[in-house]
C-alpha positions as CSV (number, residue, x, y, z in Angstrom):
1,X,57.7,-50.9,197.8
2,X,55.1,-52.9,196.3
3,X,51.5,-50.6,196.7
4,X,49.6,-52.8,195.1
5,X,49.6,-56.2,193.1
6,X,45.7,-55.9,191.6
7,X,44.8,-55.5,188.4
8,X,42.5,-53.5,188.8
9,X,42.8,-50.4,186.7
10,X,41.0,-48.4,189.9
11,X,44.0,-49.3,191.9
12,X,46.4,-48.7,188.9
13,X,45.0,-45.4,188.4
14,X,45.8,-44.6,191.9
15,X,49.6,-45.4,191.8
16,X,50.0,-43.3,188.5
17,X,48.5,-40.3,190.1
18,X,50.8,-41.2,193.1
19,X,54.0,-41.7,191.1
20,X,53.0,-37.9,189.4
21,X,52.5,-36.3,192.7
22,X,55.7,-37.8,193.5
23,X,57.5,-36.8,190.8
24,X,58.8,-39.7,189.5
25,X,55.5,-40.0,186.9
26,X,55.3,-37.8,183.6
27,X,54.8,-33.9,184.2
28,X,51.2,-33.1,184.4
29,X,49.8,-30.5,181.8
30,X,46.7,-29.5,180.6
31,X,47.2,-31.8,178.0
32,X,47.6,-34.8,179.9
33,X,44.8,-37.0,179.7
34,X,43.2,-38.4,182.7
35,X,43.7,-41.9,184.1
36,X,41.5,-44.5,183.7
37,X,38.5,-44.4,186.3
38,X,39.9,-40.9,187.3
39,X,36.8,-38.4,187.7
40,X,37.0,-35.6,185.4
41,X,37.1,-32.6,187.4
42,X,33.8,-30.2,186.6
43,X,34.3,-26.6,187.3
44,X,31.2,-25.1,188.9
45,X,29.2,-23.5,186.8
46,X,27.2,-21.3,188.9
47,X,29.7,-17.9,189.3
48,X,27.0,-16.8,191.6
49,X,27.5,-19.1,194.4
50,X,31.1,-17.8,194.5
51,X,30.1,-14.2,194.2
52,X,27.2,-13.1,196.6
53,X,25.1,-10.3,195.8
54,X,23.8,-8.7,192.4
55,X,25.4,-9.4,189.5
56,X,27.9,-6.1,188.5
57,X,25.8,-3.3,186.3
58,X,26.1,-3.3,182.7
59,X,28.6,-0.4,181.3
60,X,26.2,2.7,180.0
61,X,26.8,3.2,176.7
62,X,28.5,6.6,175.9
63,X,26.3,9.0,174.6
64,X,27.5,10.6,170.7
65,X,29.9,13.0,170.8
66,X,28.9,16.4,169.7
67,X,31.1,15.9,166.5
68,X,29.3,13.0,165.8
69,X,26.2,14.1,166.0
70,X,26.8,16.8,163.2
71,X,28.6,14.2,161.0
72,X,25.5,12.2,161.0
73,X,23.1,15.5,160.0
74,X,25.4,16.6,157.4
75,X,25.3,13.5,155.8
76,X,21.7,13.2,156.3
77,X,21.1,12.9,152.6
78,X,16.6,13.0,153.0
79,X,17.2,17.0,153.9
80,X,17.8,19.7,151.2
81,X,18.6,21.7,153.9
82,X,19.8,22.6,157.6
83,X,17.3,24.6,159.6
84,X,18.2,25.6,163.4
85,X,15.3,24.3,164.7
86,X,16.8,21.1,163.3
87,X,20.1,21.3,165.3
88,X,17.9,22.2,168.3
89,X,16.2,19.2,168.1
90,X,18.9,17.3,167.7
91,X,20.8,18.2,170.8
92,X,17.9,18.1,172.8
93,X,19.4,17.8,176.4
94,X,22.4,18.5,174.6
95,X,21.2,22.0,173.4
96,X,23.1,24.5,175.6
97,X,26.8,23.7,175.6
98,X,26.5,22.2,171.5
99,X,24.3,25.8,170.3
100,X,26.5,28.1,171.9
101,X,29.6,26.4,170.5
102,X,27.9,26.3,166.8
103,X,26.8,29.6,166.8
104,X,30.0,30.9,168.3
105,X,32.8,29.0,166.2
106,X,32.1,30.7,162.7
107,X,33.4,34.0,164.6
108,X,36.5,32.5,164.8
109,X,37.1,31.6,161.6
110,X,37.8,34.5,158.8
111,X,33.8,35.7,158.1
112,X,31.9,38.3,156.3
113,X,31.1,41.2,157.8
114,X,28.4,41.6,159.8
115,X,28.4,38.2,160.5
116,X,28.9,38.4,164.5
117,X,25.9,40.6,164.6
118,X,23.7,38.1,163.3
119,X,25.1,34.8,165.3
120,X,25.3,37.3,168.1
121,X,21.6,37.7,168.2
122,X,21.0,33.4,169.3
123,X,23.6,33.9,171.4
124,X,21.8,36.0,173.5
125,X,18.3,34.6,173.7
126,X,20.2,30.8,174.7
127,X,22.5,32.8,177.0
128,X,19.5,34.5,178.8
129,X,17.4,30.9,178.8
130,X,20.5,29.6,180.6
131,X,20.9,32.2,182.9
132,X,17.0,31.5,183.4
133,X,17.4,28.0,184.1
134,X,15.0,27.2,181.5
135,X,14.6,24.9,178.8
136,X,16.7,26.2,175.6
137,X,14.1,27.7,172.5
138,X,14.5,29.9,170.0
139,X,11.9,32.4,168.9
140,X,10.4,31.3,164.7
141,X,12.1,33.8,163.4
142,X,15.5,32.4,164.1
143,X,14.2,28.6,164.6
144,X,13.3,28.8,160.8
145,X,17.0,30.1,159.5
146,X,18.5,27.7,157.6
147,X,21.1,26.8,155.1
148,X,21.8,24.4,152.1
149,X,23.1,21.0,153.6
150,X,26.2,21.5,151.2
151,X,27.2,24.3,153.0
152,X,26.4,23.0,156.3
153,X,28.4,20.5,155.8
154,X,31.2,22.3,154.6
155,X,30.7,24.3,157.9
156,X,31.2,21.2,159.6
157,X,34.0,20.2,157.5
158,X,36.0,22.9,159.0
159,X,35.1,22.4,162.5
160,X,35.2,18.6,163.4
161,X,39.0,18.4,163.4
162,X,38.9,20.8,166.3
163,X,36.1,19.5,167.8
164,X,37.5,16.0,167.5
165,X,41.0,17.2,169.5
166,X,38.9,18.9,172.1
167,X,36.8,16.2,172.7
168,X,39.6,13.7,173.3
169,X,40.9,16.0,176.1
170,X,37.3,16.6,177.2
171,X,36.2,14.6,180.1
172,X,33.7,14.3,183.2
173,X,35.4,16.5,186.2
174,X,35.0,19.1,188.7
175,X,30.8,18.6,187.9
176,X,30.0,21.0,190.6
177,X,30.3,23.5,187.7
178,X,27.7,22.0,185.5
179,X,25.0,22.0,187.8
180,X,22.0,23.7,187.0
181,X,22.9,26.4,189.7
182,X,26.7,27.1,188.4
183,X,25.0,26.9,184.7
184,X,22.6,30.1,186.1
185,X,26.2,31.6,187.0
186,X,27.8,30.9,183.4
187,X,24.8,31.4,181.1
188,X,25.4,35.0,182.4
189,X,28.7,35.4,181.8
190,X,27.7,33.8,178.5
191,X,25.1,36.7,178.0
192,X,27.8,39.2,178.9
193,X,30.1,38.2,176.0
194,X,27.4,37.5,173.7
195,X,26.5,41.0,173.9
196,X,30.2,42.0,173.9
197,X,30.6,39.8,170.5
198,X,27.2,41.6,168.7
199,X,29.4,44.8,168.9
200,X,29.8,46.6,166.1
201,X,33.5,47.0,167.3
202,X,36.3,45.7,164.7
203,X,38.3,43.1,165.3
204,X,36.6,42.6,168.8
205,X,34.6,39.5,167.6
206,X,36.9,36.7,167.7
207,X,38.1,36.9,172.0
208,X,34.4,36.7,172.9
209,X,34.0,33.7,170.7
210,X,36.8,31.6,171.7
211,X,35.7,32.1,175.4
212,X,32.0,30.8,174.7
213,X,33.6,28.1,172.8
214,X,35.4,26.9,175.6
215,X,32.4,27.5,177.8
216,X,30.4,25.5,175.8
217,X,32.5,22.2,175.1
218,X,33.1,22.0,179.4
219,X,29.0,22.6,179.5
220,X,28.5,19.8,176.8
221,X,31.1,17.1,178.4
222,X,30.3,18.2,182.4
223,X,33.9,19.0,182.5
224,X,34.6,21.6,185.1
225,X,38.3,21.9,183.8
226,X,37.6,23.4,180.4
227,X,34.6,26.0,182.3
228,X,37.4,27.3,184.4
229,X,39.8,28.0,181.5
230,X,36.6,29.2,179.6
231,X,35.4,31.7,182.7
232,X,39.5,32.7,182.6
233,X,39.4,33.1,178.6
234,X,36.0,35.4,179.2
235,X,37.4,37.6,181.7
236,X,40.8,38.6,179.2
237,X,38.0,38.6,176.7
238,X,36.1,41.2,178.4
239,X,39.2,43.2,179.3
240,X,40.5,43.3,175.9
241,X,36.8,44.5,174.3
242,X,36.9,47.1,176.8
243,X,39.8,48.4,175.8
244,X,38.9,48.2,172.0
245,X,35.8,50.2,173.2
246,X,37.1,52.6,174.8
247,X,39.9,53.5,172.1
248,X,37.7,53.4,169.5
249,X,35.5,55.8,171.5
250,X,38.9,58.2,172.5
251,X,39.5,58.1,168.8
252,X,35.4,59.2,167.9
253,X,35.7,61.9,170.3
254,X,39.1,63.1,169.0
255,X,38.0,63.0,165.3
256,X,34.6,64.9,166.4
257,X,36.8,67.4,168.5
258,X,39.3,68.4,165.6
259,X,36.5,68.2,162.9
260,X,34.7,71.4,164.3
């Protein structure tokens, strides 16, 4: 059928299109340029008139890990050395669940002697401010502490591969036990084992410190998960400083009994 006998290249555009709708033309693509006189199609630039409302909130950017965080004041090359009061400032909101893990971790690890009595002692005053619901400080005495940045940073040598596996499991769940009222409820159970860990009992150190450990990495990441597994790991903690305790006692009163 003849459509059209013009020369027009209006009406010639018009029976190429017609011939590709048909398909008897060319394939279209994307790469197929447009007739001539076709009207180029203009997508609409304005997504807002397709999408009602406020445009979506930005992401939030995700606060530094606690590993981080130490990297970046190990490497801190300005400071000779590491004081407590500067980790306390730098967790700032932080301070709870990153302290309690710092001071408890080198319990874990093979330490001097005497060692858990001395870590013991920030343990408690951070354990009884949580249970306290108030904001975490330590007393000038312990605030001032500090170490050369070399060793420091060996410290944190040894604990960032852990810290970095934890954290990868770590994750925001179960948040009803990081409120401030279920934090009340842990910082004393937290208290308990601190005082259980400043024991001069042998080998009775390292249980305690695990448990806190744990306590404080679900308190740092709001993750309910690892406090449950913590608050399970304290309670076997307890049970087997108990009966450390009490042997060691059985064996005192046994010696004392024989000896006289």
């Amino acid at each position: 059928m003849d459509l059209c006998r013009c020369d027009h290249a209006d009406c010639f555009g018009g029976v190429y299109f017609l011939a590709r709708a048909s398909g008897h033309g060319p394939p279209v693509t994307e790469d197929t340029p447009p007739a001539a006189g076709a009207q180029p199609v203009v997508p609409d630039a304005d997504w807002s008139a397709h999408h009602p409302g406020p445009p979506p909130p930005a992401p939030r950017p995700r606060p530094p890990r606690l590993s981080e965080i130490l990297s970046t004041l190990a490497e801190d090359e300005s400071r000779d050395r590491v004081a407590i009061a500067d980790m306390l400032e730098t967790m700032r909101a932080r301070a709870f669940g990153a302290l309690l893990l710092i001071f408890a971790f080198p319990n874990i690890l093979p330490s001097p002697p005497g060692l858990a009595g001395i870590l013991g002692l920030p343990l408690i005053f951070l354990s009884t401010q949580m249970m306290l619901g108030i904001s975490p400080w330590l007393p000038q005495v312990i605030a001032r502490r500090s170490m050369p940045r070399s060793t420091f940073a060996g410290m944190v040598t040894r604990l960032t591969p852990w810290l970095e596996r934890a954290e990868r499991l770590l994750k925001a769940r179960l948040q009803m036990l990081a409120w401030p009222v279920s934090q009340r409820l842990i910082g004393g159970v937290c208290l308990i084992l601190s005082i259980a860990l400043a024991l001069p009992i042998p080998f009775a150190n390292m249980a305690p410190s695990v448990a806190i450990c744990l306590i404080g990495l679900g308190v740092l990441e709001r993750d309910g998960v690892w406090i449950m597994i913590g608050l399970a790991a304290a309670t076997g903690a307890l049970i087997y400083v108990a009966g450390l305790g009490y042997a060691l006692l059985k064996s005192a009163l046994f010696v004392l009994a024989n000896a006289f």
